[in-house]
C-alpha positions as CSV (number, residue, x, y, z in Angstrom):
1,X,0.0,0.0,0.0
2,X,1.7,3.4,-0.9
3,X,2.5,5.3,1.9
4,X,0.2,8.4,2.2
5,X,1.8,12.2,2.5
6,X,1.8,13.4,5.8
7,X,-1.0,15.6,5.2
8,X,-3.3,13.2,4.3
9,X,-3.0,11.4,6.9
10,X,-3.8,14.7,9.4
11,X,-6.8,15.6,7.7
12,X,-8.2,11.6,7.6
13,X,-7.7,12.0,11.2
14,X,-9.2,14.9,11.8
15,X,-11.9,14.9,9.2
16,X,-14.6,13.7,11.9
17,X,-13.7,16.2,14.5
18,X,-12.7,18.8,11.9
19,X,-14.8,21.6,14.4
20,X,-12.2,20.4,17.5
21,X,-9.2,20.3,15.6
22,X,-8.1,24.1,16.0
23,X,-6.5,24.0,12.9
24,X,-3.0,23.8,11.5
25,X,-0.8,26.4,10.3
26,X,-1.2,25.2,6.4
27,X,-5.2,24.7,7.2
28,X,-7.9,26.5,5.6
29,X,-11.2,27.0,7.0
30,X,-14.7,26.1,5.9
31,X,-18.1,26.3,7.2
32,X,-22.0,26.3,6.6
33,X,-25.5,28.5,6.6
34,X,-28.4,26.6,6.4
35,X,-30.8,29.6,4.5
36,X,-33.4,27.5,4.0
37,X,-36.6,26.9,5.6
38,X,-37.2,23.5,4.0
39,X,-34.7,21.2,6.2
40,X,-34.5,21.8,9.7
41,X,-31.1,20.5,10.0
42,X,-28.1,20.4,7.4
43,X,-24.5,18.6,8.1
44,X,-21.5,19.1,5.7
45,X,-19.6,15.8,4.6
46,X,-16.8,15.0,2.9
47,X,-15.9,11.8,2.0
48,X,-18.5,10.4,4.2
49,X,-17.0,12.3,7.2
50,X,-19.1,15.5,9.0
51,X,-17.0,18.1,8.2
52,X,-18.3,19.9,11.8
53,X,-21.9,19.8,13.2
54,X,-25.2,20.0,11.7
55,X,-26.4,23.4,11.4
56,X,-30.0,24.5,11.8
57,X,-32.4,26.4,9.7
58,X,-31.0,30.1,9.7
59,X,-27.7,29.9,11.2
60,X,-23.7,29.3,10.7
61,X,-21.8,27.1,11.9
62,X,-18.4,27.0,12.7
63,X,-15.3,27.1,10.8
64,X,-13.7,23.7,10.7
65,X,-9.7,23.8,9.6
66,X,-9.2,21.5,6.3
67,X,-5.6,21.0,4.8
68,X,-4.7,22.3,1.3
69,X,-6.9,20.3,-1.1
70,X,-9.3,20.2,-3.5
71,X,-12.6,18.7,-1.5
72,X,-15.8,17.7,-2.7
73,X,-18.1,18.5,-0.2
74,X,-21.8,17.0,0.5
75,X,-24.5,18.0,2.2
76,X,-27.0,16.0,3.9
77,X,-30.3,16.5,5.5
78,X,-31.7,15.8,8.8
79,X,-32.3,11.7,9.2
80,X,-30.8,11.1,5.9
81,X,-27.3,9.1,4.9
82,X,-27.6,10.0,0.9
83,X,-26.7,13.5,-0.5
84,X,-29.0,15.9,-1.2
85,X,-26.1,18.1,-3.1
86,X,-22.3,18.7,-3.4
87,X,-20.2,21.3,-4.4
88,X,-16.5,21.3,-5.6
89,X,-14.1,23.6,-3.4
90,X,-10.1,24.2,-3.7
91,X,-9.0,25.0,-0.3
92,X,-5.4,26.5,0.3
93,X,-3.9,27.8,3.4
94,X,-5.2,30.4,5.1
95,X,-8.4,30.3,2.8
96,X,-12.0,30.9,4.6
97,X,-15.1,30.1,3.1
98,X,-18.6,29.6,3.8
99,X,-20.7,27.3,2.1
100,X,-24.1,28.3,1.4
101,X,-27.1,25.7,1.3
102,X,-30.5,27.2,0.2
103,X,-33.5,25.9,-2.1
104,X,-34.6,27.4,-5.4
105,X,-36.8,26.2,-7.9
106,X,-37.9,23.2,-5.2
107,X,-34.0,22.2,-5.2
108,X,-31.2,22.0,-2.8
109,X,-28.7,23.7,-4.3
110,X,-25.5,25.1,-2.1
111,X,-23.2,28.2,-3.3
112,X,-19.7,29.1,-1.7
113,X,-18.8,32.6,-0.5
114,X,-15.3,34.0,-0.1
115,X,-14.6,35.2,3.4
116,X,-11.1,37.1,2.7
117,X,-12.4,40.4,1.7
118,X,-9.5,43.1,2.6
119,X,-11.0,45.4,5.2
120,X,-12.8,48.8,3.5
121,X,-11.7,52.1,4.6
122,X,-13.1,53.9,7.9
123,X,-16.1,55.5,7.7
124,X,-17.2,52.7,5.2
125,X,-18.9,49.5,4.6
126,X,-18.5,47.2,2.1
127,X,-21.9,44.7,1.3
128,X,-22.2,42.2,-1.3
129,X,-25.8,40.8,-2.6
130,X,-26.3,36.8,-2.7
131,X,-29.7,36.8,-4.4
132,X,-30.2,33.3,-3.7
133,X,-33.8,32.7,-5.0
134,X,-33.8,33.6,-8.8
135,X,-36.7,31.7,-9.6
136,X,-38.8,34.2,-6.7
137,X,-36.7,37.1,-8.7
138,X,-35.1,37.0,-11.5
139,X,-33.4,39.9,-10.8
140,X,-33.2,42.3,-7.6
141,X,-32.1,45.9,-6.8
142,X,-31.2,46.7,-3.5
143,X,-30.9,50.2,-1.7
144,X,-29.6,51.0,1.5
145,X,-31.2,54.5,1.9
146,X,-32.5,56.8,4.9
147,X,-35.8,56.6,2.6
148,X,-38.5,54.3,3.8
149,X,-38.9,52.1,1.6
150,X,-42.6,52.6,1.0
151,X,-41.8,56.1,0.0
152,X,-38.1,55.3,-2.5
153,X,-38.1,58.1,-5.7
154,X,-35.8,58.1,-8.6
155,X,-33.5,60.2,-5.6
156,X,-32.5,57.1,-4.3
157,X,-30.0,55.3,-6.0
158,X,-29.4,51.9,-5.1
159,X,-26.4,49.9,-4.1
160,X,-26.8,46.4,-6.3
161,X,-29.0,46.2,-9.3
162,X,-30.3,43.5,-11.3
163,X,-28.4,41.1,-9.4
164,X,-29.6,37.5,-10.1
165,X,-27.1,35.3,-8.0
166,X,-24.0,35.7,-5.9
167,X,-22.1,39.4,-6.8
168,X,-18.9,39.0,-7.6
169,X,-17.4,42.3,-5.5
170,X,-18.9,43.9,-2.9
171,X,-20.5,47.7,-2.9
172,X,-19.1,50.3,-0.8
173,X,-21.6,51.8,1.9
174,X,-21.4,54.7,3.9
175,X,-21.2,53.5,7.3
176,X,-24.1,54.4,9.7
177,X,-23.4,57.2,12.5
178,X,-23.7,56.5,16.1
179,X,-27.5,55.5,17.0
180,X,-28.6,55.7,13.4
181,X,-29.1,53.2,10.9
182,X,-30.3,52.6,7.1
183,X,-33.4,51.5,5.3
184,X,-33.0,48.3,3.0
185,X,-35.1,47.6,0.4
186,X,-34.6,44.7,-2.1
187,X,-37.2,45.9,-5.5
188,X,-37.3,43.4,-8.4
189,X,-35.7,44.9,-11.4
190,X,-36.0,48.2,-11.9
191,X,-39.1,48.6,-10.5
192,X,-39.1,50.5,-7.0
193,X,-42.9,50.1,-6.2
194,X,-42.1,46.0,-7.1
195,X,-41.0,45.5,-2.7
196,X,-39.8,41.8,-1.8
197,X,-38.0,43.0,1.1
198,X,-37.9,46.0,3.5
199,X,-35.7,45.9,6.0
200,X,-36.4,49.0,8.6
201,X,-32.9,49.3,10.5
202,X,-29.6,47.5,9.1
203,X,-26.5,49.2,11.1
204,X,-24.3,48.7,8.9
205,X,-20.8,49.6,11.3
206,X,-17.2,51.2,10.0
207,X,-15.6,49.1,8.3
208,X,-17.8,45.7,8.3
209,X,-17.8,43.1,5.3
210,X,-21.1,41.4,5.0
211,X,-23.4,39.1,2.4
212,X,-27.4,39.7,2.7
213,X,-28.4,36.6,1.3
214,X,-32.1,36.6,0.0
215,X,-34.1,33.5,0.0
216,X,-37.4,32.4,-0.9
217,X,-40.7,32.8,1.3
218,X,-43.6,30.6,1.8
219,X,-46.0,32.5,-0.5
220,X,-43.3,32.1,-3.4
221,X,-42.9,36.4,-4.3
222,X,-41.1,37.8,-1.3
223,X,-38.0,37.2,0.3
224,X,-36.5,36.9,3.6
225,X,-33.0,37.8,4.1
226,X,-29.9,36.9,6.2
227,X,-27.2,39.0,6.8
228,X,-23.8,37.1,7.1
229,X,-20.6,38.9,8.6
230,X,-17.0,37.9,7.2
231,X,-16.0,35.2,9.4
232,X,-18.5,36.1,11.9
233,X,-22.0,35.9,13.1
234,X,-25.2,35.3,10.9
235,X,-28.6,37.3,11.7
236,X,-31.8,36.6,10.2
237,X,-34.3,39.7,8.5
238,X,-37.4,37.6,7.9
239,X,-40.3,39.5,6.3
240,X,-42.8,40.8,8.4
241,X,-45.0,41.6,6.0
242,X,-47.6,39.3,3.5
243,X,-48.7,40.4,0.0
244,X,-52.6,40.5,-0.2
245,X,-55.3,41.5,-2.5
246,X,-58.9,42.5,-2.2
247,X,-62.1,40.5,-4.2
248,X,-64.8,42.9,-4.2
249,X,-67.5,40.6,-5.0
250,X,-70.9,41.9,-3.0
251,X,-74.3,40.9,-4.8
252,X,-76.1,43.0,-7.0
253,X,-72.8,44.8,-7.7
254,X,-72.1,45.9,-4.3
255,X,-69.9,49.0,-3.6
256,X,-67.0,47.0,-1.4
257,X,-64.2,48.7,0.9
258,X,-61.8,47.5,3.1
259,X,-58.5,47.6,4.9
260,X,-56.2,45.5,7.0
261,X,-54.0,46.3,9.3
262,X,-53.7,49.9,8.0
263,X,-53.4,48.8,4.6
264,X,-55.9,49.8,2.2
265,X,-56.8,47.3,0.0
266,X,-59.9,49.0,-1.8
267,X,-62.0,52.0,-1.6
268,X,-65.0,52.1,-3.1
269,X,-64.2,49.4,-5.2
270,X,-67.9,48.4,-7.6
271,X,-68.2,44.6,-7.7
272,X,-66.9,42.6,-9.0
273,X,-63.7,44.0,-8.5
274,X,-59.9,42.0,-8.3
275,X,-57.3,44.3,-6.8
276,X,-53.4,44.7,-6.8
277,X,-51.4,43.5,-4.6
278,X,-50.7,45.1,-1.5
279,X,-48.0,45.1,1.0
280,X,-49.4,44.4,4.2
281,X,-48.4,43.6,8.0
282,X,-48.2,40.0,8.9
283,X,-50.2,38.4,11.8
284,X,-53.8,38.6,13.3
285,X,-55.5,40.8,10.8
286,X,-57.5,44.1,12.2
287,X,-59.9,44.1,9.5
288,X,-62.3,47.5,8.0
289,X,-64.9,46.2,5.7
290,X,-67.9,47.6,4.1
291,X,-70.5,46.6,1.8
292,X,-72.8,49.1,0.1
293,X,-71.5,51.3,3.3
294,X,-72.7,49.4,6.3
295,X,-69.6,48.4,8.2
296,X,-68.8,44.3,8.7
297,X,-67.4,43.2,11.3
298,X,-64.7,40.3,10.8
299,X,-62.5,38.8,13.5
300,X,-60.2,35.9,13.8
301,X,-58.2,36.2,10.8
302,X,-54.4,35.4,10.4
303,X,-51.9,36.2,8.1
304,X,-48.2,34.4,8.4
305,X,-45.4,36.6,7.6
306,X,-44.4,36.4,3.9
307,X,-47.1,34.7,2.3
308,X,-49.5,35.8,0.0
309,X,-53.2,36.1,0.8
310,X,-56.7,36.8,-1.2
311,X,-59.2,38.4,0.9
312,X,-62.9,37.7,-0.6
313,X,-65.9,39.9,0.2
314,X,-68.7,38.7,-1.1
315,X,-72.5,38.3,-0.5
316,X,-74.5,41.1,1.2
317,X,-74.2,43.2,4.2
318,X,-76.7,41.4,6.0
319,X,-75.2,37.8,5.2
320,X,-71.5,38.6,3.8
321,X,-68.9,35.8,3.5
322,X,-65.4,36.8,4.0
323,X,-62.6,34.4,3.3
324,X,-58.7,34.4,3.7
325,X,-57.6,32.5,0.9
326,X,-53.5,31.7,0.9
327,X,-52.0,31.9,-2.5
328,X,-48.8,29.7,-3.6
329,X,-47.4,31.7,-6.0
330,X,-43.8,30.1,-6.0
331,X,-43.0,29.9,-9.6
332,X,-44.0,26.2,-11.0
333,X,-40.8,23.6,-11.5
334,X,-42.3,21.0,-14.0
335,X,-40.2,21.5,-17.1
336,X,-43.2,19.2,-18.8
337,X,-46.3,21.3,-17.3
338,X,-44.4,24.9,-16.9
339,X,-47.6,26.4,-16.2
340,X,-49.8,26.6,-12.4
341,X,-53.3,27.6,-11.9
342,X,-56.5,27.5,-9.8
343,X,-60.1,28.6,-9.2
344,X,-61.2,30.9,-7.0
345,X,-65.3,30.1,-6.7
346,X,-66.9,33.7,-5.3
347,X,-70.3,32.9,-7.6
348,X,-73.0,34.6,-5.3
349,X,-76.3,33.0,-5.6
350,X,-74.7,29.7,-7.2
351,X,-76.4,26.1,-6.1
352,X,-73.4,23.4,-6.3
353,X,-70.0,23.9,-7.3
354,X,-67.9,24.5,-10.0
355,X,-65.4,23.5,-12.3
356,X,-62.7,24.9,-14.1
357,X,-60.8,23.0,-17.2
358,X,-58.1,24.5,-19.4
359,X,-58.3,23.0,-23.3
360,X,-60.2,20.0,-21.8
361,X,-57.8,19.5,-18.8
362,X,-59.3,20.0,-15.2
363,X,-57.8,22.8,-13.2
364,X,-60.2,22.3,-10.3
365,X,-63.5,20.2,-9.8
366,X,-65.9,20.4,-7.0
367,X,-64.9,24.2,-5.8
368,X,-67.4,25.4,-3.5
369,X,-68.6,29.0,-3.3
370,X,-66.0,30.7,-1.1
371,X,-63.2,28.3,-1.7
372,X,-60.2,28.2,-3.8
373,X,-59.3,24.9,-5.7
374,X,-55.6,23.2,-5.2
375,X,-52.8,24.3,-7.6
376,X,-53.0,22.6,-10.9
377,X,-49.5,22.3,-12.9
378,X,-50.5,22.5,-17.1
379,X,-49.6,23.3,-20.3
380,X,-48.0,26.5,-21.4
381,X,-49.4,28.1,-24.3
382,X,-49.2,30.3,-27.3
383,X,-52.5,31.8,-27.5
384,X,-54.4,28.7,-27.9
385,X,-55.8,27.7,-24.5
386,X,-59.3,27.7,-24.0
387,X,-59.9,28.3,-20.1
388,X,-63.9,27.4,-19.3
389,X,-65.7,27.1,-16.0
390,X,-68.7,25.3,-15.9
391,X,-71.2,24.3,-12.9
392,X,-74.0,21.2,-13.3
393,X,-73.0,20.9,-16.8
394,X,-73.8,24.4,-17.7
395,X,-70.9,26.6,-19.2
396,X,-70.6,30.1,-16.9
397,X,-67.2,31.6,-18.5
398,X,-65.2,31.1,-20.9
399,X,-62.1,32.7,-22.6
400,X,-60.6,31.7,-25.8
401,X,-57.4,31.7,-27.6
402,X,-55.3,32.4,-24.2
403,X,-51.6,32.4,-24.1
404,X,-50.4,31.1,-20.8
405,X,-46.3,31.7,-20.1
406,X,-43.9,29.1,-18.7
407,X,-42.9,29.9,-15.2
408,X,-46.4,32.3,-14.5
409,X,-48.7,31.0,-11.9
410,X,-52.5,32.2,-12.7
411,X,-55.8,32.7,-10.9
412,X,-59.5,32.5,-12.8
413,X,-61.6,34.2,-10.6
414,X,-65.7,33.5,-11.0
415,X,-67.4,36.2,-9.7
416,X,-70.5,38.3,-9.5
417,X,-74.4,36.6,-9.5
418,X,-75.5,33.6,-10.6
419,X,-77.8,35.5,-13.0
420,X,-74.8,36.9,-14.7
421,X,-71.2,35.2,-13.8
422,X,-67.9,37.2,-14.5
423,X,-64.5,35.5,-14.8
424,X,-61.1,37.5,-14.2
425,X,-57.7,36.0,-15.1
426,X,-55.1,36.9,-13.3
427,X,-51.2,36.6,-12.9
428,X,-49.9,36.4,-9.8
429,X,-46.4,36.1,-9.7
């Protein structure tokens, strides 16, 4: 058996108590953030030996001291022995990395971050971007501004734009003063009013070197971030906000209003009525509804931070039905049916349920008035689908010669009276 160099024979040793090791002076160092919200616990092998300990959802481990070599590193979920993905890394002395795991597009994927940045100059920060949810954004733009971010103009320049993965260099920031600290707002592309993340108070200190890595959220459009220090601590920005939209669907046309949480959602708004999205506080929902001006009174109603929500109105003032519908609007990951959609059932007046198909295929079957159908995956297509919703047999909408885009997730809303049914398409991602 040829004899094995010297340090070889260190790191097989030292491989399974790699975080107790301390490290030799021609070590480099490695470690892991688990940034996702899908696996409770991550550990880092390599060559079926934990390279430290498993790391939990939203923090860093520590470093663990490897010798000069070109590794391939696993990673491994909680309870599991097989790998769930690897990553090639060259380690030389000296060298410290961080190996980031996170999920996009419904896959584990893991992305490794330099942690030798010189030092910036005093009085300055530097930040780089890890926009580590592409298929959420395609792109991002990210300010770090006194501005709220509610209120950025075309005064407000930001630090990172279009950034659609890990920036190579990092932006220089104007350190915050004593006491004071900066707005961050992560905008898709270009478009301020477009917010997926707003940060209220990031201090950013003189001379730190940091990573805000940006990861996916429940309702598949906003993002939480995590801010990760060179060679130091990890602290988590979730979103505290939810994305939600107002149905004004009262009988007889109604005249609907409401608010939540502060948030107005619609004024005024004639049914039937599908609003934009709105940004909107997470948790229990303080509600201000109207139909036709008499106020409703709606209590018990929950929102979970980053998600996306419908709020329905319908019926009348004296019998109204109002319904919290979630919305997954996480971009679809079958390369064979690109395409998601459901049915939102608000048909006042309608006896039974209904049905929506899309060119023959069924979308959602047996969707009750005030319900909203599961998440369907179909066919993309060129302006040729033919969406229909039907109840009993009997067709109540129907749109022709549709063009339905890989990667969008849709909404058909049926709406208005029984007498009269409306349907609203709708993108929602």
């Amino acid at each position: 058996m040829p004899k094995l160099p010297r340090a070889a024979l260190a790191l097989i040793f030292c491989l399974p108590l790699l975080h107790a090791c301390g490290g030799a002076s021609d070590d480099g160092y490695v470690r892991l953030v688990n940034a996702t919200t899908d696996y409770s616990s991550i550990g880092l092998y390599e060559s079926d030996a934990a390279v430290g300990s498993a790391v939990a959802t939203d923090t860093v481990g520590s470093y663990a001291g490897v010798g000069a070599n070109t590794y391939e590193f696993d990673l491994r979920t909680a309870g599991s022995s097989s790998t769930a993905a690897s990553t090639s890394q060259a380690v030389a002395k000296g060298d410290h990395f961080t190996l980031v795991a996170y999920v996009d597009a419904g896959t584990l994927k893991t992305a490794t971050l330099t942690d030798d940045e010189d030092t910036p100059s005093s009085g300055y920060a530097s930040l780089r971007i890890f926009n580590a949810a592409p298929a959420v954004a395609a792109g991002v733009d990210v300010y770090v501004t006194a501005t709220a971010c509610a209120s950025l103009t075309s005064a407000d320049t930001a630090v990172a734009t279009d950034v659609t993965g890990l920036q190579s260099g990092y932006a220089s920031v104007t350190a915050a003063s004593a006491g004071s600290s900066w707005h961050v707002c992560v905008t898709g592309t270009g478009d301020r009013t477009d917010l997926r993340l707003d940060i209220p108070a990031l201090t950013l200190s003189s001379q730190q070197i940091a990573t805000l890595i940006l990861t996916k959220t429940s309702g598949g459009v906003l993002m939480n971030g995590l801010l990760l220090n060179q060679q130091g601590t990890l602290t988590s920005y979730a979103n505290t906000n939810v994305r939600m939209r107002l149905v004004a669907d009262a009988a007889s046309g109604g005249v609907v209003s409401a608010s939540a949480n502060g948030t107005t959602l619609g004024d005024s708004y004639a049914s039937p009525t599908v609003s934009a999205w709105r940004t909107v506080s997470a948790g229990d929902l303080a509600l201000t509804l109207s139909i036709a001006g008499v106020a409703i009174t709606q209590t018990g109603l929950a929102a979970a931070a980053g998600g996306d929500y419908t709020l329905l109105v319908a019926g009348t003032a004296g019998a109204p039905t109002i319904k919290l519908l979630a919305d997954d609007d996480s971009a679809p990951t079958s390369t064979t049916l690109p395409v998601r959609m459901k049915l939102v059932n608000g048909l006042n007046g309608i006896s039974g349920s209904a049905m929506l198909t899309s060119s023959s295929v069924v979308v959602g079957d047996s969707v009750a008035f005030g319900a909203a159908s599961a998440d369907a995956n179909i066919a993309a297509s060129s302006a040729a689908a033919d969406l229909q919703v039907a109840s009993a047999g009997t067709t109540l909408w129907e749109m022709s010669g549709q063009t339905l885009t890989s990667g969008s997730v849709y909404t058909v809303f049926l709406l208005g009276d029984a007498t009269a049914p409306k349907g609203v398409l709708r993108v929602d991602n």
